[in-house]
matplotlib code that plots the C-alpha trace (Angstrom):
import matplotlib.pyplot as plt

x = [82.9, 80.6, 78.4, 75.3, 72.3, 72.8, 70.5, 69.5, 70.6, 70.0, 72.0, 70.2, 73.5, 76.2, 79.8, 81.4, 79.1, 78.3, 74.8, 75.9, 74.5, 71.9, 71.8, 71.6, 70.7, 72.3, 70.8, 70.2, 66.7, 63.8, 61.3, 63.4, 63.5, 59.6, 59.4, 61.4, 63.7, 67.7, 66.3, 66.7, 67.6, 69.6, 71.2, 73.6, 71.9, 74.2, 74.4, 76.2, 76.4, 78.8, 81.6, 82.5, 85.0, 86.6, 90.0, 92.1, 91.4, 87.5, 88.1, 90.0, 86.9, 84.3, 86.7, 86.7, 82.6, 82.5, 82.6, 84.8, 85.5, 85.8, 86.7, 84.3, 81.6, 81.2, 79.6, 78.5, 76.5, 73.6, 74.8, 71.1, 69.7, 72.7, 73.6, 77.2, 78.2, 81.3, 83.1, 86.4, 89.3, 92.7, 96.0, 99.8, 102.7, 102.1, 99.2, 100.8, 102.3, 103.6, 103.1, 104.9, 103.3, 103.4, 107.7, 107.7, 106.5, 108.8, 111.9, 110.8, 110.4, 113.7, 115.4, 113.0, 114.4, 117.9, 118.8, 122.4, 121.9, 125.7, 124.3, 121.8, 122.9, 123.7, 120.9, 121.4, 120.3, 116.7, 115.9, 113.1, 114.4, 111.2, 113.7, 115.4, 112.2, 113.4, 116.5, 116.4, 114.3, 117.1, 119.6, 117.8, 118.8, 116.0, 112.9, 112.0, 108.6, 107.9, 105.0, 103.5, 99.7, 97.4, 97.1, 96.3, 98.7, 98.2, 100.7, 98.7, 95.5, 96.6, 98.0, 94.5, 92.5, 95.1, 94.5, 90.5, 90.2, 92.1, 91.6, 88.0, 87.0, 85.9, 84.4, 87.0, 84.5, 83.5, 86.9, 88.2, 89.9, 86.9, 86.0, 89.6, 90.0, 86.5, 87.5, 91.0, 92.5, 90.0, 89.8, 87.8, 90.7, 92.3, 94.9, 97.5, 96.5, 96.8, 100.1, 101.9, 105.0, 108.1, 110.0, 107.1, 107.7, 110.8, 110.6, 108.1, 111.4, 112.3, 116.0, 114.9, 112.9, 116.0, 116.7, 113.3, 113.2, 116.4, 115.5, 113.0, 109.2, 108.8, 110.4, 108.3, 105.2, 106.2, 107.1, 104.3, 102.6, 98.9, 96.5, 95.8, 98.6, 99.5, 102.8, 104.0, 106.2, 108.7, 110.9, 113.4, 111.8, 108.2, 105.5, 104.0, 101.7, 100.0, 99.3, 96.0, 96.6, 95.0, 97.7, 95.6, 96.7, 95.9, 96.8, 97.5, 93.9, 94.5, 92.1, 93.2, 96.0, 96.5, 99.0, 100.4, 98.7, 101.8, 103.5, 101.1, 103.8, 105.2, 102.4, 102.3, 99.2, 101.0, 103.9, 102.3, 100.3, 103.3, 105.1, 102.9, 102.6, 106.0, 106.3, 103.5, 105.5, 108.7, 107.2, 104.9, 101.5, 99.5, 97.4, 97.3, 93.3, 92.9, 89.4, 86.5, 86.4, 83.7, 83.7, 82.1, 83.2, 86.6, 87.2, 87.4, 88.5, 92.5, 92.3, 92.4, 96.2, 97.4, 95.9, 94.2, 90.9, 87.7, 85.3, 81.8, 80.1, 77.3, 79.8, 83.0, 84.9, 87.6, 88.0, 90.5, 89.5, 90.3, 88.1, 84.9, 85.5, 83.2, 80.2, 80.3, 80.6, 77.9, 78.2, 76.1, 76.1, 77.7, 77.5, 79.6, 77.6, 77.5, 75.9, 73.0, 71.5, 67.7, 66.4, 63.3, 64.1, 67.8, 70.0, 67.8, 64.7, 66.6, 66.5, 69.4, 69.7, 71.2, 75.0, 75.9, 75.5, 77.5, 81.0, 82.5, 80.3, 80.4, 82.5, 86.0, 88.6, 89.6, 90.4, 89.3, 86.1, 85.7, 84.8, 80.8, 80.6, 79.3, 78.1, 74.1, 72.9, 70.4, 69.0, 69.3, 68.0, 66.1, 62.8, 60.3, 59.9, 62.9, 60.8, 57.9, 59.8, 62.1, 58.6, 56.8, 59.8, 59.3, 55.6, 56.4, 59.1, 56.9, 53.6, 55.9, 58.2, 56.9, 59.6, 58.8, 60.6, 58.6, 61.2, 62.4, 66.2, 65.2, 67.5, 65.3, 63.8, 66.5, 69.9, 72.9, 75.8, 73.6, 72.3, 68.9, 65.0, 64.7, 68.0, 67.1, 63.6, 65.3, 67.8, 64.7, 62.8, 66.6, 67.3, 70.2, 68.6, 65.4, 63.8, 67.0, 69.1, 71.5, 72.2, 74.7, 73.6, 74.9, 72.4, 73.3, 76.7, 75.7, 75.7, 73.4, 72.4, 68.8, 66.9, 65.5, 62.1, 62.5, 62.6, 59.7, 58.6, 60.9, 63.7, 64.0, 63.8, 66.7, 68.6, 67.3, 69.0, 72.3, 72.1, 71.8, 75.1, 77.2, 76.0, 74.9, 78.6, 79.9, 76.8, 77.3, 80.5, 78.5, 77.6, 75.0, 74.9, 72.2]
y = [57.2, 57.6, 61.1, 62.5, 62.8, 65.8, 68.8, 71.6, 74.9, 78.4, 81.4, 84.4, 86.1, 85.6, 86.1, 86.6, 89.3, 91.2, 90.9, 94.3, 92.5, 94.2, 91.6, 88.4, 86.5, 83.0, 83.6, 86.6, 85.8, 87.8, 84.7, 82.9, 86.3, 86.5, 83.2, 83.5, 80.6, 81.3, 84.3, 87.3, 85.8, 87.6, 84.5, 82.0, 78.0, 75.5, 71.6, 70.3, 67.6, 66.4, 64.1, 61.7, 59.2, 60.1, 58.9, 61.4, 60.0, 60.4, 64.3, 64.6, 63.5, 65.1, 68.5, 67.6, 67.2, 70.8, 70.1, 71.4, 70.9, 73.4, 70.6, 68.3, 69.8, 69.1, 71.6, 72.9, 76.1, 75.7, 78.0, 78.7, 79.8, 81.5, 85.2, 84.4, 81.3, 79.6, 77.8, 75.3, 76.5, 74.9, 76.0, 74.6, 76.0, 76.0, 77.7, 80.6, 83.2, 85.6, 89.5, 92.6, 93.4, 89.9, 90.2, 93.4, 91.5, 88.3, 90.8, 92.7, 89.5, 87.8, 92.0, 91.2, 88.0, 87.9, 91.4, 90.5, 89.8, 88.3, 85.4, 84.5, 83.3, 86.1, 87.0, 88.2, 91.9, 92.7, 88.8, 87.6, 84.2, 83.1, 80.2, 82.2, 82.9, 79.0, 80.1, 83.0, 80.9, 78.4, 80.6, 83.0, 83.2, 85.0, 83.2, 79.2, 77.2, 74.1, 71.3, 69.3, 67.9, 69.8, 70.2, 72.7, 74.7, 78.2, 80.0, 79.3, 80.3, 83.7, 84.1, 83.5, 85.4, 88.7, 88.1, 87.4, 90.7, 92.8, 92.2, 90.1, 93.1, 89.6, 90.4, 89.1, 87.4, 85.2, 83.8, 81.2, 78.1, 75.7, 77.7, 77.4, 73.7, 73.4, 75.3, 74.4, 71.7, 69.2, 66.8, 63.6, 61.9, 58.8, 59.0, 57.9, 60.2, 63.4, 62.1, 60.8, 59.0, 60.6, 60.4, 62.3, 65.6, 65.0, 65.4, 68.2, 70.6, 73.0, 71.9, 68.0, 69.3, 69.4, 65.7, 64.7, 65.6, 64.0, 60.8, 60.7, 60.4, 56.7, 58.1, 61.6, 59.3, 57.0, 59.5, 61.7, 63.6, 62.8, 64.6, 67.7, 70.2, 73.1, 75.0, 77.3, 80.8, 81.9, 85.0, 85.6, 82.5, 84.4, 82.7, 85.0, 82.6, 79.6, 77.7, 75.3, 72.8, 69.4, 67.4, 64.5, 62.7, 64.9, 67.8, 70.4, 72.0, 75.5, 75.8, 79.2, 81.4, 83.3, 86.1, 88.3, 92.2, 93.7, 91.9, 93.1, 94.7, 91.4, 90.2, 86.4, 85.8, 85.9, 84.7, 81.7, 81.0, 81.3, 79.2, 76.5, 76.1, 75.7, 73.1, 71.7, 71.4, 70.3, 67.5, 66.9, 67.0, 68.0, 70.8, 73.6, 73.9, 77.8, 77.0, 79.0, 81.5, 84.1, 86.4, 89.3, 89.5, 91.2, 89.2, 85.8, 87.2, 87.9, 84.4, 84.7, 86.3, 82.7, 82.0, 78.3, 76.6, 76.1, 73.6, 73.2, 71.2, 70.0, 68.6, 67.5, 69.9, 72.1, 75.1, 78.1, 80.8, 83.2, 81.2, 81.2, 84.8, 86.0, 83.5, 84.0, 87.9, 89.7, 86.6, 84.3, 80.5, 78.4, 75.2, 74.5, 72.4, 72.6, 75.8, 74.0, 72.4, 72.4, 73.8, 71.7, 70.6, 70.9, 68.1, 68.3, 66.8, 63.9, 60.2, 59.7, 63.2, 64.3, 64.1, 67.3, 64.8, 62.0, 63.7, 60.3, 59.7, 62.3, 65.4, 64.0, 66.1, 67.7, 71.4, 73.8, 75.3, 74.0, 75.5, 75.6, 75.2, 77.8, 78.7, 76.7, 77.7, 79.6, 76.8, 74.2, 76.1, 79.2, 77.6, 76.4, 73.3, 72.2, 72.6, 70.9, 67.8, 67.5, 67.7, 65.3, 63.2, 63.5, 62.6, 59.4, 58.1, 59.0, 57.3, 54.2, 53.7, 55.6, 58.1, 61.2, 64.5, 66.6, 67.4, 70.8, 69.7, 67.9, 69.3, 70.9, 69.2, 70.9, 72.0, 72.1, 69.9, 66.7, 64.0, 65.1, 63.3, 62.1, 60.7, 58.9, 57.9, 56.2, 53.9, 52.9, 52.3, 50.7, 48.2, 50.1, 51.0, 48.4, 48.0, 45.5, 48.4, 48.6, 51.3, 51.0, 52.5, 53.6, 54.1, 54.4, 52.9, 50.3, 49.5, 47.5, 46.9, 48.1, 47.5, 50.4, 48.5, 48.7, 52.6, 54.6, 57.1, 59.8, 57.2, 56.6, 60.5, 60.8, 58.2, 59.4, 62.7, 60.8, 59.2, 62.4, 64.1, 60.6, 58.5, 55.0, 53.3, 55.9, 55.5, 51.7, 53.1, 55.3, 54.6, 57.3, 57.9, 58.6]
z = [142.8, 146.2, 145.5, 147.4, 144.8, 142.3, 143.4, 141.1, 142.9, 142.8, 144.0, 144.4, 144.5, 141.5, 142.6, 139.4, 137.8, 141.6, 140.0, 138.0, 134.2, 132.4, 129.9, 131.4, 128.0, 127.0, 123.6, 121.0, 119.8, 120.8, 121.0, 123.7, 125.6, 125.5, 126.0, 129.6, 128.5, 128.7, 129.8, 132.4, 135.4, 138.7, 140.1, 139.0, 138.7, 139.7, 139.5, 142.1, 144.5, 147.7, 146.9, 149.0, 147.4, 144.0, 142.2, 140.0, 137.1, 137.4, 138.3, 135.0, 132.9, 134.9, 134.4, 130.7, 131.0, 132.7, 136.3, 138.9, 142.4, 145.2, 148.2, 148.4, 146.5, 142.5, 140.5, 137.3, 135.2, 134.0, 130.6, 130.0, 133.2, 134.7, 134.7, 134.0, 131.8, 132.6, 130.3, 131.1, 130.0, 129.4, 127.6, 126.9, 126.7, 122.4, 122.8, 125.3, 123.9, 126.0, 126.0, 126.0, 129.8, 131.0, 129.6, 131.9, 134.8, 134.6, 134.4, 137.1, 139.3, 138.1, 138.9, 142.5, 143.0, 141.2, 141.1, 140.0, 136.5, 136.1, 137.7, 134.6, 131.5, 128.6, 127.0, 123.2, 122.3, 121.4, 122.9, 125.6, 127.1, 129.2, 130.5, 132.5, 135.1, 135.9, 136.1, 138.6, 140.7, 141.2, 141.5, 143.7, 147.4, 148.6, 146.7, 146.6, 146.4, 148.1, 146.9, 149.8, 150.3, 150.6, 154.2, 156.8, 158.6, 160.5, 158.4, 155.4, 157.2, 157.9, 154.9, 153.1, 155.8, 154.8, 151.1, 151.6, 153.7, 151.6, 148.2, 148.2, 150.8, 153.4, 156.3, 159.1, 161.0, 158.0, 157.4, 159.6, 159.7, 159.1, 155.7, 154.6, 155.2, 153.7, 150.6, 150.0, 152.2, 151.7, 148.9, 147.9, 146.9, 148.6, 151.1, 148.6, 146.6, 149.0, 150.4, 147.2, 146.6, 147.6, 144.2, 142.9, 145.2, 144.5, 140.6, 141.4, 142.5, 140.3, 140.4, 139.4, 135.9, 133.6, 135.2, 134.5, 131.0, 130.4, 131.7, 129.1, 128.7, 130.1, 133.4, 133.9, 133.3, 135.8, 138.6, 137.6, 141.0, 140.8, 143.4, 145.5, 146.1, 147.8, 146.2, 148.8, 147.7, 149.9, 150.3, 152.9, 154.7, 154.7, 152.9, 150.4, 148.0, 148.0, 144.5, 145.2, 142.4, 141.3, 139.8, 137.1, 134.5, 131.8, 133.1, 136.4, 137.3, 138.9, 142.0, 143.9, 143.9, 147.1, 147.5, 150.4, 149.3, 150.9, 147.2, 145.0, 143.1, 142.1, 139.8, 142.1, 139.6, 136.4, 137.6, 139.0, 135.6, 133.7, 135.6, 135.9, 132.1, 132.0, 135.0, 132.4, 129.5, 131.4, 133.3, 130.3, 131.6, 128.6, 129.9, 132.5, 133.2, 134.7, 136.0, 134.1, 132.0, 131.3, 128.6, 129.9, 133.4, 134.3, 137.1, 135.4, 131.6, 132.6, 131.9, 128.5, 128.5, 128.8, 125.5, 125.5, 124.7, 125.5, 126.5, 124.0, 126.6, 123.9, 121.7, 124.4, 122.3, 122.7, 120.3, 120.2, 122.3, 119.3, 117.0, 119.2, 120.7, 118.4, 119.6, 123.2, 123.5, 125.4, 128.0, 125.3, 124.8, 122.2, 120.5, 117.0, 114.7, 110.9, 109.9, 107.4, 109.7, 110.2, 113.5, 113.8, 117.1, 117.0, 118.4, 121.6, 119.3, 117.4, 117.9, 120.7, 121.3, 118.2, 117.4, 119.4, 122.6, 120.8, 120.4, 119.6, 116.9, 114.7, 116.0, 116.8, 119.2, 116.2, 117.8, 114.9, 114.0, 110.3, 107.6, 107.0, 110.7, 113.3, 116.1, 116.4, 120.3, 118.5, 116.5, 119.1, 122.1, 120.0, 119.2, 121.8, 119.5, 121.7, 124.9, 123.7, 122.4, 125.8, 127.6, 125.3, 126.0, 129.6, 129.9, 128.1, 130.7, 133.3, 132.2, 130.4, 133.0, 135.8, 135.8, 138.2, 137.9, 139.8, 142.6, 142.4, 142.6, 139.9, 136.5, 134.1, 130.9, 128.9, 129.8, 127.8, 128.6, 129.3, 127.6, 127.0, 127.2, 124.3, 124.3, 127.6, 126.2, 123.8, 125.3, 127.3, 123.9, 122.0, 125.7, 126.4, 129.6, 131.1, 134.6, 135.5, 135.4, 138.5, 140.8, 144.2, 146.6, 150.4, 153.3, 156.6, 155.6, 154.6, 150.8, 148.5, 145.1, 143.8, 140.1, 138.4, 139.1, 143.0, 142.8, 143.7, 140.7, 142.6, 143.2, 139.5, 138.5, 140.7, 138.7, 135.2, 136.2, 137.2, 134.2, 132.2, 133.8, 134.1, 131.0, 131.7, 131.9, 134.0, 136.2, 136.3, 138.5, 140.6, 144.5, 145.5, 149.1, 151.5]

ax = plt.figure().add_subplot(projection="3d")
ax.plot(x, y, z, "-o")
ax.set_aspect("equal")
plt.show()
């Protein structure tokens, strides 16, 4: 994986919020609001760096670590600092279950699309078949959809330049064809990746997915499509939607859905969710990531009629969105942890970082919210004793091993989501990390090898940071570029 050194950014303006919050807070407690920490802020703080090489496979844990991707550029919150928090979330076709307004607006697209109803299979009274969407669609002779790289074409352009205009209220002048390429044609994938095998469009047509699932689960894994995608929507021959997918092992990642205004009345959004957990479970990809989610802003919550997950970025953990609803209203953070457990320090204060950074140790996968656990933000991020250790932590690695973090891209002393100081200090103090450590690097093009010891001060906060968002074996796998 070739990246650009991670930079610590802020955005005076938030795009999800309209920087409309009053309370701003990633944490209840009065002390951290005197205190300034997790506290009032008007702008979103983002971690984010350029990509410039990156396989599928790598995307798929970084998503699964809280990253996205919008091109090129790979980004996360900061859920402390930022007005908005933005949590990953995922969902399946088990944990979708459809509504009485989202039945309304499949039957009026098949009744759009199909309007002769003796064409469909015979649906019992009082009955909802959500198979037949799939059905209408290939027996429809108005409406297809066609998967193909994703690739630039002037069509698409003007299609996204209508829909940016009219719904996102874009000035015109601000959207052309350099931003869209930017934004949703390009990809730091490899060229095998973009272009695919042709067996795999081929099992990507809606007509092939009953095929596919017959020929059992060896096959679909097999002829699986991995990478970047654009699924087109057509009726009578006009294009009326464009689907921006990733496809990864794990699962399909949703980028952007954009859709002709003059269809508004044909709900593309929903439709296009709904169908895409289905092409989920039919060609068995185990999730359907929607993007982010945040609780309290309108304009990113709709995404919680799919049902799903969502990502605990201390722990690695997914939890039902029902079960930690409860934690995260009013836009605040969580962390599940067991709900006895001191405060001195949190898992932020502990030798290696506490057990809320090492999700294989202690916290398995497991998918519930136990019993005598809860919601521990407060008592991990609520006292300043978790300040004072992170920066006692930090003054040791940079008068021990000459670590400097001064930069201000630098990411702060404490963030959620990371591995933290002390957890760095000691896999300096255990040998897990030494002055023979090894970072690739690429200057000018040209790449070479450099110890942790031939780093000035500055070189070697860079890599501490690195180190913090990769881990040290992912790092190992990391060529930063200059």
């Amino acid at each position: 994986m070739k990246v650009t050194p991670p930079s610590y950014i802020p955005d005076g303006h938030c795009g999800y919020c309209k920087d409309s919050k009053l309370d701003h807070y990633a944490l209840e407690s009065e002390s951290r609001r005197r205190a300034g920490f997790g506290g009032l802020v008007k702008e979103s703080m983002t971690i984010g760096m350029s990509i410039w090489e990156m396989t599928c496979q790598e995307y798929d844990e970084l998503i699964n670590k809280g990253f996205r991707r919008s091109g090129t550029f790979l980004y996360k919150n900061d859920l402390l600092r930022s007005c908005c928090r933005l949590y990953t979330i995922r969902t399946n076709f088990l944990h979708f279950q459809i509504s009485k307004k989202q039945r309304k607006i499949v039957n009026k697209f098949i009744n759009a699309i199909c309007p002769l109803a003796s064409e469909l299979s015979p649906l019992a009274k009082n009955t909802f078949d959500l198979g037949r969407l799939i059905e209408a669609i290939l027996k429809s002779k108005d409406f297809y959809t066609k998967f193909e790289p994703s690739s630039f074409s002037r069509e698409k352009f003007e299609l996204y330049k209508r829909y940016q205009v009219r719904v996102h209220n874009d000035d015109p002048d601000d959207v052309d064809e350099e931003s869209f390429i930017r934004f949703l044609c390009n990809t730091p994938f490899s060229g095998n990746e973009v272009q695919g095998k042709p067996q795999d469009w081929e099992n990507l047509k809606i007509e092939n997915w009953p095929k596919n699932k017959s020929a059992g689960t060896d096959y679909c894994r097999q002829s699986k499509r991995i990478g970047p995608t654009h699924e087109c929507y057509y009726l009578h021959g006009k294009l009326i939607a464009i689907s921006v997918l990733d496809f990864l092992p794990s699962g399909i990642s949703s980028i952007y859905f954009i859709w002709d205004p003059d269809y508004a009345y044909l709900s593309l959004g929903t439709i296009s969710g709904i169908k895409e957990i289905q092409m989920c479970n039919e060609l068995e990809y185990d999730w359907y990531y929607l993007g982010y989610y945040v609780e309290d802003c309108p304009k990113m919550k709709y995404k919680d009629q799919f049902g799903g997950e969502i990502l605990d970025l201390c722990t690695e953990t997914y939890y039902p969105l029902a079960e930690v609803r409860k934690f995260i209203q009013n836009g605040r953070l969580f962390v599940i942890g067991e709900a006895d457990r001191g405060n001195k320090g949190g898992g932020e204060g502990e030798k290696g970082g506490g057990e809320f950074f090492m999700p294989d140790n202690q916290y398995p996968n497991e998918g519930h919210v136990k019993d005598g656990f809860t919601n521990v933000a407060e008592k991990l991020y609520g006292s300043c004793d978790v300040e004072i250790i992170a920066n006692k932590a930090g003054n040791e690695l940079a008068n021990k091993y000459s670590v400097s973090r001064t930069n201000q891209y630098n990411l702060p002393n404490v963030i959620p989501g990371v591995f933290p100081l002390p957890q760095i200090l000691y896999w300096f103090q255990s040998g897990a990390l030494d002055s023979d450590f090894e970072t690739r690097l690429l200057i000018g093009g040209r790449s070479k090898k450099v110890k942790f010891s031939q780093l000035s001060d500055e070189g070697k906060g860079l890599i501490i940071d690195c180190i913090r968002l990769f881990g040290i074996e992912r790092m190992k796998q990391v060529v930063l570029v200059f």
